[in-house]
C-alpha positions in Angstrom: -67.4 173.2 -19.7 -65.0 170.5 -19.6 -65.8 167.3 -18.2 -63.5 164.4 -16.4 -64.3 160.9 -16.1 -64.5 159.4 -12.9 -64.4 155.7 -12.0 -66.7 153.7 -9.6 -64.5 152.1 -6.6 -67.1 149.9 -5.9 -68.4 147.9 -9.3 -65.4 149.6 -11.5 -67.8 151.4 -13.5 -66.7 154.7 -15.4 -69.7 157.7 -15.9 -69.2 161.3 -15.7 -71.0 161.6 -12.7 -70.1 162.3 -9.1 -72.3 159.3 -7.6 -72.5 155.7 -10.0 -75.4 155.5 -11.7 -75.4 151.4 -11.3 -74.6 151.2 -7.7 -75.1 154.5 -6.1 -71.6 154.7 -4.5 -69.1 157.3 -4.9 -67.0 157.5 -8.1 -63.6 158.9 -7.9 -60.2 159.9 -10.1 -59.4 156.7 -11.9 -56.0 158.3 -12.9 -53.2 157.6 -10.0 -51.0 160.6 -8.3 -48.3 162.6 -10.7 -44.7 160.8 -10.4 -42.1 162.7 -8.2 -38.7 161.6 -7.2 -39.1 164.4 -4.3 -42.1 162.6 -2.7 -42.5 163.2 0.8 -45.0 160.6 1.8 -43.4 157.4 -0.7 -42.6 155.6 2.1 -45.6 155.9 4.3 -47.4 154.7 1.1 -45.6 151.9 0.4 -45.5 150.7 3.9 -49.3 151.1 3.8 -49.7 149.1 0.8 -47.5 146.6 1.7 -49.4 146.1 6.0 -53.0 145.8 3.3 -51.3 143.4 0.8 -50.4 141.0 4.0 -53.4 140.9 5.5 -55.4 139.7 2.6 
């Protein structure tokens, strides 16, 4: 059986597991979403990104 690493969101933490071993919270895909030029939702992502990145 194949396994995938996954990555903490909270401390950044990578483990094989579904839940973090150091914090208990949930560990995800560290890899980010395939590249296509036909991407539907591109703009409602960037738009998104860029409402967070101004409220910080």
């Amino acid at each position: 059986m194949r396994s995938v690493m996954k990555k903490c969101g909270a401390c950044g933490r990578y483990t094989l597991k579904d839940v973090c071993p150091a914090c208990g919270h949930a560990a995800g895909n560290p890899m980010p979403p395939r590249y296509s030029p036909e991407d539907r939702y591109g703009v409602y992502r960037r738009r998104l990104k860029r409402a967070h990145e101004l409220e910080r």
